[in-house]
C-alpha positions as CSV (number, residue, x, y, z in Angstrom):
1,X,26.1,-130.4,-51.5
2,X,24.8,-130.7,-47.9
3,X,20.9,-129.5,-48.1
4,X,20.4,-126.1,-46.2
5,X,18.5,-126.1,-42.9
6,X,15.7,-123.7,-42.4
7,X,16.5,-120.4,-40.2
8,X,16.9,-120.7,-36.3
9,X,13.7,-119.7,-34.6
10,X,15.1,-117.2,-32.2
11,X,12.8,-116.9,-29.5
12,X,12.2,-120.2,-28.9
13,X,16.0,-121.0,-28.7
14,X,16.6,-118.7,-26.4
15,X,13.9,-119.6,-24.1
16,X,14.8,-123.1,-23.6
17,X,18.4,-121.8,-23.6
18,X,18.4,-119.7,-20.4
19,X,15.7,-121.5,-18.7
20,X,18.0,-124.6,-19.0
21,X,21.0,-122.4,-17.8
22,X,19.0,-121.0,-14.8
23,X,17.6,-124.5,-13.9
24,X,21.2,-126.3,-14.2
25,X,23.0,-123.2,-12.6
26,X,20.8,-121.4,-10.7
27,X,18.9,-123.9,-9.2
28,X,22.4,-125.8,-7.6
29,X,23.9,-122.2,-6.7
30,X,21.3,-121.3,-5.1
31,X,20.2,-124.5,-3.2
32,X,23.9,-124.5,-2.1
33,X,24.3,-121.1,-0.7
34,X,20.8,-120.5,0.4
35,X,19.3,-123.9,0.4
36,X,15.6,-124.7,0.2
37,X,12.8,-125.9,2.2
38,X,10.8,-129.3,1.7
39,X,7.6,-127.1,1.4
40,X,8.9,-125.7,-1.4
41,X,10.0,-129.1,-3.1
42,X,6.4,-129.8,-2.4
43,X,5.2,-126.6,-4.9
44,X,7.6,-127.9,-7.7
45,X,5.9,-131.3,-7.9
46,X,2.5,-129.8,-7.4
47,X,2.6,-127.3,-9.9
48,X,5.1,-129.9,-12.2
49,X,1.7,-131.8,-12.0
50,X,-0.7,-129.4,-12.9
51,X,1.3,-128.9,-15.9
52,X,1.6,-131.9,-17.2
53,X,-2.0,-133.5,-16.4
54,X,-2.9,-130.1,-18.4
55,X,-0.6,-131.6,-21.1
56,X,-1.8,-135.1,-21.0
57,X,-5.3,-135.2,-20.0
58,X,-6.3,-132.1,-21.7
59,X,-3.9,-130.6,-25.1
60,X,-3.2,-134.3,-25.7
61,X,-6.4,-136.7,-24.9
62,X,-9.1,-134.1,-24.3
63,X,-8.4,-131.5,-27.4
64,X,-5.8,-133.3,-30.2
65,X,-7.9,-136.7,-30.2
66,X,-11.3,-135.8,-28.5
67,X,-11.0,-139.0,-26.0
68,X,-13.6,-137.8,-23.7
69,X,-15.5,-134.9,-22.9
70,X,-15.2,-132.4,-19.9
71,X,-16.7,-129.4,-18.1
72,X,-16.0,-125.7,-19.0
73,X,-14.3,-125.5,-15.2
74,X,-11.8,-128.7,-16.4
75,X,-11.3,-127.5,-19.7
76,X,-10.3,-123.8,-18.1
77,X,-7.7,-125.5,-16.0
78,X,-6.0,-127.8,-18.7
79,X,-5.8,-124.1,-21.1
80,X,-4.3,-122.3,-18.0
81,X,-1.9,-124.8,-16.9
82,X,-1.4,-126.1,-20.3
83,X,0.0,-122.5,-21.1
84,X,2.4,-122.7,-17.9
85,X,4.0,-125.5,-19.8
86,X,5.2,-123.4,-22.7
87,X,4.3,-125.5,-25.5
88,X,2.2,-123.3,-27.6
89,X,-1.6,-122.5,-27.4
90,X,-3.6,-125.5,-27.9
91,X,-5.2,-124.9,-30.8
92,X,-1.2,-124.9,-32.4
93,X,0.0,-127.7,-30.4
94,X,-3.4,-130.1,-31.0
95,X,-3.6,-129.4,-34.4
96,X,0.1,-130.1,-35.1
97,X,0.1,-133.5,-33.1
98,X,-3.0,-134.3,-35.5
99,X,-0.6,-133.9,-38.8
100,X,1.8,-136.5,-36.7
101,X,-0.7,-139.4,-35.8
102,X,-1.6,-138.8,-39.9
103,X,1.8,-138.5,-41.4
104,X,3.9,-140.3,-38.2
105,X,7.5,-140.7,-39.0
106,X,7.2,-139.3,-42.9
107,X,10.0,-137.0,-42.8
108,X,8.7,-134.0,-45.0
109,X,5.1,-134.0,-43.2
110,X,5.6,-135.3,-39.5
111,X,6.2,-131.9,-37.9
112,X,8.6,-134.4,-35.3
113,X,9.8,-137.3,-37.5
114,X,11.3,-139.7,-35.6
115,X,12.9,-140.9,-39.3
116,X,14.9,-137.6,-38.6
117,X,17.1,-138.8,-35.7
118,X,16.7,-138.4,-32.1
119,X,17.6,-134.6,-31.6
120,X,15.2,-133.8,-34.1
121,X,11.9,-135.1,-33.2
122,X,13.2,-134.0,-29.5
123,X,13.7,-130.4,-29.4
124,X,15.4,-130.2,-32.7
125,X,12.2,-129.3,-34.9
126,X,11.0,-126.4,-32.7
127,X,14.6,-124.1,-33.4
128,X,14.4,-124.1,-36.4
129,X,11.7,-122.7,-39.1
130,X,10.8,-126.5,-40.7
131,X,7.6,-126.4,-42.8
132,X,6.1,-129.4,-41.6
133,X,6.4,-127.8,-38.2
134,X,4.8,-124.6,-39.5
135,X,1.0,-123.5,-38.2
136,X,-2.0,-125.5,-40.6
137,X,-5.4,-125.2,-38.5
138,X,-7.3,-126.9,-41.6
139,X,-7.8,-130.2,-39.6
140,X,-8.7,-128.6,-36.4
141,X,-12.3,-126.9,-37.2
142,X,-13.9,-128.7,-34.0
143,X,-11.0,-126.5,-32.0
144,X,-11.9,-123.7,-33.6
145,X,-14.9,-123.6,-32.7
146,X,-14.4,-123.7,-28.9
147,X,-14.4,-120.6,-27.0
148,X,-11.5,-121.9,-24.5
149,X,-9.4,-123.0,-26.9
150,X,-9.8,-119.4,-28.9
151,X,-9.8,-117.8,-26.3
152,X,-6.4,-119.0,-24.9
153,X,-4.8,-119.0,-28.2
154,X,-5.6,-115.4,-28.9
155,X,-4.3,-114.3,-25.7
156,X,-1.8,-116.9,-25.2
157,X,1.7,-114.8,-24.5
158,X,-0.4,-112.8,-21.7
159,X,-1.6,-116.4,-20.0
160,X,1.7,-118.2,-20.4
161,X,3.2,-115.2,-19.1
162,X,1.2,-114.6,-15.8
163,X,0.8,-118.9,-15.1
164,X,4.7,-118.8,-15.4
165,X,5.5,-116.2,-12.4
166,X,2.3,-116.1,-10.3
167,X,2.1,-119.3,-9.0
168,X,5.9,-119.7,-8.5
169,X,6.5,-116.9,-6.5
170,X,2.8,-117.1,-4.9
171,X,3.8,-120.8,-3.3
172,X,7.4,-119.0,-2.9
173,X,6.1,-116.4,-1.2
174,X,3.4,-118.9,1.2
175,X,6.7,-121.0,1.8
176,X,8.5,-118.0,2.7
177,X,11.6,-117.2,0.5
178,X,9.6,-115.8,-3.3
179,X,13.0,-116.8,-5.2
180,X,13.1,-120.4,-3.7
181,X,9.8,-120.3,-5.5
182,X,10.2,-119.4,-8.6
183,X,13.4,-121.3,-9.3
184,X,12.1,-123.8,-8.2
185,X,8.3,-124.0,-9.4
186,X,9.1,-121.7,-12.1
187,X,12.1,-122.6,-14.3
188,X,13.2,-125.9,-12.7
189,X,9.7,-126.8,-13.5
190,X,9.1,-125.4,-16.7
191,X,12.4,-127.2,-17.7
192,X,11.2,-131.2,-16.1
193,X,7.8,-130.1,-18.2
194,X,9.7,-129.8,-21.4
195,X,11.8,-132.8,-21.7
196,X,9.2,-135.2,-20.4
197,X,6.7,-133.9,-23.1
198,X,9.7,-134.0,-25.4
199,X,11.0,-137.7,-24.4
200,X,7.3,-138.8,-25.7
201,X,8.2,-137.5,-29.2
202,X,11.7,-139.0,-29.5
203,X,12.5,-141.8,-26.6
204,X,9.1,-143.2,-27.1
205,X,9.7,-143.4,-30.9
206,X,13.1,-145.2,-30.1
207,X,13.2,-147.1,-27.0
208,X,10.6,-150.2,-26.3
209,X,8.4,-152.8,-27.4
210,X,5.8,-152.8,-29.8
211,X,3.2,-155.1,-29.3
212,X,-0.1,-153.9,-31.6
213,X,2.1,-152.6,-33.9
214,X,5.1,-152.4,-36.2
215,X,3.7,-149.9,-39.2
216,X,5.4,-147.0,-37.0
217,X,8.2,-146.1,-35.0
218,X,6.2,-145.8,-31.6
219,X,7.0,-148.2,-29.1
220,X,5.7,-148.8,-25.7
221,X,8.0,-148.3,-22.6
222,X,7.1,-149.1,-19.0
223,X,10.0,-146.7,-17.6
224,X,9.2,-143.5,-19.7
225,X,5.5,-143.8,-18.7
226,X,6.1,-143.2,-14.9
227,X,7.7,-139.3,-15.9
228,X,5.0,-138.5,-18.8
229,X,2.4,-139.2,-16.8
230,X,1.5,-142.3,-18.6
231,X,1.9,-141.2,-21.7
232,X,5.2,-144.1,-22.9
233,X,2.7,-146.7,-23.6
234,X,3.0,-145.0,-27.1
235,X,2.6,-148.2,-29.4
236,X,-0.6,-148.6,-28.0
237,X,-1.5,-145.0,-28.2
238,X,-0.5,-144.8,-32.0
239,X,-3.0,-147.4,-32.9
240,X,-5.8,-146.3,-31.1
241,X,-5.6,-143.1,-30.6
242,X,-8.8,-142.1,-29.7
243,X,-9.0,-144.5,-26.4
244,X,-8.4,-142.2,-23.4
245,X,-6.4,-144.8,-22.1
246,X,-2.5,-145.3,-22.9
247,X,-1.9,-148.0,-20.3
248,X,-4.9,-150.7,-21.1
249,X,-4.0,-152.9,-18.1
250,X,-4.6,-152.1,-14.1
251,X,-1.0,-152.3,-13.6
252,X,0.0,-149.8,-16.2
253,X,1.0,-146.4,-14.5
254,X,-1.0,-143.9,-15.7
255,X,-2.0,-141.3,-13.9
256,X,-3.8,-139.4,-16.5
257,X,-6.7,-142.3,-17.3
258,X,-7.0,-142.5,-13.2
259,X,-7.5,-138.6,-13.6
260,X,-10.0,-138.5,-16.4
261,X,-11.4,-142.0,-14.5
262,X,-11.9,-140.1,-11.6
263,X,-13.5,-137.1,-12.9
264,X,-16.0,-139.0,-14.8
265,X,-17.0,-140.0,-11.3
266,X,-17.6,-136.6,-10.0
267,X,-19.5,-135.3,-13.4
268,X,-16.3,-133.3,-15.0
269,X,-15.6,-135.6,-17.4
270,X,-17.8,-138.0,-19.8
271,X,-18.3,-140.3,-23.0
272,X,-15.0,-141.8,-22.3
273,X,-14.2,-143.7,-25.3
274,X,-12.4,-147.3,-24.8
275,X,-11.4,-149.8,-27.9
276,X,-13.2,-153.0,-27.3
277,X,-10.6,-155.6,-26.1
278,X,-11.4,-158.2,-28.9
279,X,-9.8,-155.1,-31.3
280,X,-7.0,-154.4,-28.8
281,X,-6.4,-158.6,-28.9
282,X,-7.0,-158.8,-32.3
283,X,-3.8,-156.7,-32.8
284,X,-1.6,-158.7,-30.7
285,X,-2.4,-161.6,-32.0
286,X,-1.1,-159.9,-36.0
287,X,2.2,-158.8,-34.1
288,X,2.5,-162.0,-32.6
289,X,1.9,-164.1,-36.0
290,X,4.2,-161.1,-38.0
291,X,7.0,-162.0,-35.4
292,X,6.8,-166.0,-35.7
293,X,6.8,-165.9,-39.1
294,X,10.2,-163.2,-38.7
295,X,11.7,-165.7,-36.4
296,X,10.8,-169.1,-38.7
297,X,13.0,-167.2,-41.6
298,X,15.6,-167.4,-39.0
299,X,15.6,-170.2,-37.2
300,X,18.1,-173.2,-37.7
301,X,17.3,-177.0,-37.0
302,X,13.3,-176.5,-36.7
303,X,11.0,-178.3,-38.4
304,X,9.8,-175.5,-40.6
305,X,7.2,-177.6,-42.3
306,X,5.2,-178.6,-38.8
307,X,6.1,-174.8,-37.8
308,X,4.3,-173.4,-40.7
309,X,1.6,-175.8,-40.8
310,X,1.1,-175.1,-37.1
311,X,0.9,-171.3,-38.1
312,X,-1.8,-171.8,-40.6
313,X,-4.1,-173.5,-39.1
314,X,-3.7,-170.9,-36.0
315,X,-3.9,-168.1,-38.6
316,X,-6.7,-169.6,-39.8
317,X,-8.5,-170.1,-36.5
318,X,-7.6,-166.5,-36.4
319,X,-9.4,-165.5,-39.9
320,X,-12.4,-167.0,-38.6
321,X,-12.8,-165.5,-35.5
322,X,-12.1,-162.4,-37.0
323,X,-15.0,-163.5,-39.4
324,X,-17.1,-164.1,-37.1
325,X,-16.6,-160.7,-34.9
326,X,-17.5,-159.4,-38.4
327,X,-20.6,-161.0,-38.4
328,X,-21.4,-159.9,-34.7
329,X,-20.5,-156.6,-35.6
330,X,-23.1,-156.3,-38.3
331,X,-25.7,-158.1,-37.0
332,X,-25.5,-156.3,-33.6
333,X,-24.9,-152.7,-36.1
334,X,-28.4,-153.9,-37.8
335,X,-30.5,-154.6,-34.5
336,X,-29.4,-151.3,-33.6
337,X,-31.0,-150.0,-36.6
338,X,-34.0,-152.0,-36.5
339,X,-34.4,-150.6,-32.8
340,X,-34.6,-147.4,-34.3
341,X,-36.7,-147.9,-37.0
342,X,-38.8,-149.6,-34.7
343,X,-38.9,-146.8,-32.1
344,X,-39.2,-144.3,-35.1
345,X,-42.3,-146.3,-35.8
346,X,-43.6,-146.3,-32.3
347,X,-43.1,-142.2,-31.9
348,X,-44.7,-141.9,-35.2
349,X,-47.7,-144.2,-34.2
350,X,-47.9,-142.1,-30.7
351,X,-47.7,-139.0,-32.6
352,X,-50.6,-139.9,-35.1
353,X,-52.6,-140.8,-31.8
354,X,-51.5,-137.9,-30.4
355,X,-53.0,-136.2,-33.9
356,X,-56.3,-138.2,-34.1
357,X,-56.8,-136.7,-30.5
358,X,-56.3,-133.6,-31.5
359,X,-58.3,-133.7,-34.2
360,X,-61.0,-134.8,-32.6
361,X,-61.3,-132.4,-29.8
362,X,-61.2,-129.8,-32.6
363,X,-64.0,-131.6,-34.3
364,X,-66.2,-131.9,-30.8
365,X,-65.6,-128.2,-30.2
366,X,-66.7,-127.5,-34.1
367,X,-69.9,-129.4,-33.1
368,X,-70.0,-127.8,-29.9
369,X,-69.6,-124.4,-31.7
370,X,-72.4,-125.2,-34.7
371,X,-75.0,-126.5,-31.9
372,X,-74.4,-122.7,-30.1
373,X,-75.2,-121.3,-33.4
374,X,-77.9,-122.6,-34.8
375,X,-79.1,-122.1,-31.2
376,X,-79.5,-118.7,-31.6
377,X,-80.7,-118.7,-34.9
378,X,-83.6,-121.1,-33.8
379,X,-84.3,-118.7,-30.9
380,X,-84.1,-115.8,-33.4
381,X,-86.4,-117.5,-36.1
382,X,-89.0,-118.2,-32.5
383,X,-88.7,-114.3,-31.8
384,X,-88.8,-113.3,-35.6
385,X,-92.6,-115.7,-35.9
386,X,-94.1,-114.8,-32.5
């Protein structure tokens, strides 16, 4: 007996169903019979960016792993283009990528297992009513606790709503023909924003390398990262999530680290957190010794005795670097304590100064205070015996 599958979530099937009709039908009919103007090409990719920089830099890097930090002014942008994109508030999309970084490709608690097929952890998982898919703020208190974020996510429908049509048919209405603009900027977009969000969940979970990693399905893929914004150099991301970086190296494309970069250089963004390279080596190196090893088993007219003692003493060369980074690690961990202690000491030894002062200004003004008294009284006592 084939296992039932949850009920179809009707409002979201429609929506991607007509605005895939109108951007596959409408878009061609009307460029055909009407035609449009490059100006208004030009508000498609401008507004197509907005959207997804809102996606990447902020839902994703900014609120779902807290890569970096940024102004109220950026934050506002990222929640109102963010809701343009029509992936749910951020406070239900960053929380539910959290419960797939934690459970990533377990099929009954990834809300968009990859073990599930392609379709599935594509679109497939938001038609239909899947528990693991289904709203659980418990690991998102930090989100929760942000007025943007609440703030959005209580009015969400009204936001998504009004960034949907206004700045279509604004930059339709600026390049002269309003329904150019919103089939263009508005459903043709909102369409391009979907499936390149969506190819990161599936295609990156499918096609590519995986150089730090083989524990999960997420792969790394030059190609994919040029339309998600930089955002297919997923191996990497699933193993250090946290970095605000997906591509590590200058000639990775993406656009959302130069964004984030860039604001940190002007004051909206800051406390950019980077993995130390030795870490990001020290996870090459595993894949690289977990994939000679694979290939040894395979290999035919090698000589697997020098292969393997070759191996060992490079995975032990390995060991002890890692050892050593250990080492380093701690000592520099307890410096930094010491430093503190030390500086503890010094603010409590200033402070105590600071108090001795004190106390003896109060003391030379007790002084002060008794002299004036019994200064009287000895001018009294002359009065009281003359």
């Amino acid at each position: 007996m084939s296992e039932q599958k949850p009920p179809i979530l009707w409002p979201q099937t429609l929506m991607f169903a007509i605005t895939f009709a109108v951007a596959a039908i409408g878009v061609p009919w009307y460029g055909f019979t009407v035609g449009f103007h490059w100006t208004q090409w030009l508000a498609f990719v401008v507004i197509l960016g907005a959207n997804g920089m809102s996606i990447t830099a902020g839902y994703h890097r900014l609120w779902a792993h807290n890569a970096y930090k940024a102004h109220w002014s950026l934050r506002l942008f990222y929640a109102l283009f963010g809701a343009a994109a029509f992936q749910n508030s951020i406070l239900i999309w960053a929380s539910g990528h959290r419960r797939h970084h934690r459970h990533v490709d377990d099929i009954d608690h990834d809300p968009y297992s990859a073990k599930k097929g392609l379709w599935f952890s594509h679109m497939g998982w938001m038609i239909r009513d899947y528990e693991a898919g289904r709203d659980d703020f418990s690991n998102a208190p930090d989100l929760m606790r942000d007025k943007i974020v609440m703030w959005q996510h209580n009015h969400y429908m009204k936001i998504a709503l009004f960034m949907n049509v206004a700045p279509a048919a604004f930059a339709g209405w600026l390049c002269g023909d309003v329904w150019a603009g919103i089939l263009l900027a508005g459903f043709l977009r909102l369409v391009v924003s979907h499936h390149t969000t969506f190819f990161i969940n599936s295609l990156a979970h499918f096609w590519g390398r995986q150089p730090y990693t083989d524990e999960n399905s997420a792969r790394d893929n030059d190609i994919l990262a040029l339309f998600t914004y930089g955002e297919g150099y997923h191996n990497y991301h699933h193993i250090f999530q946290n970095d605000y970086r997906n591509g590590i190296r200058w000639w990775h494309f993406d656009p959302t680290k130069w964004l984030i970069k860039t604001c940190s250089w002007l004051g909206l963004t800051w406390d950019l957190k980077k993995v130390p390279d030795f870490k990001i080596q020290r996870a090459i190196v595993a894949m690289q010794f977990r994939k000679a090893e694979e290939k040894l088993k395979q290999a035919k007219a090698v000589d697997v005795g020098a292969v393997t003692a070759f191996l060992e003493q490079e995975y032990q060369q390995f060991s002890a670097s890692l050892q050593e980074f250990k080492e380093l690690s701690q000592k520099t961990y307890a410096d930094k304590v010491q430093q503190l202690a030390e500086s503890k000491e010094r603010l409590q030894q200033k402070w105590e100064e600071v108090s001795l002062k004190s106390r003896c200004k109060e003391l030379e003004y007790n002084l002060k205070m008794q002299a004036r008294r019994l200064r009287v009284l000895t001018l009294e006592l002359q009065a009281a015996t003359a």
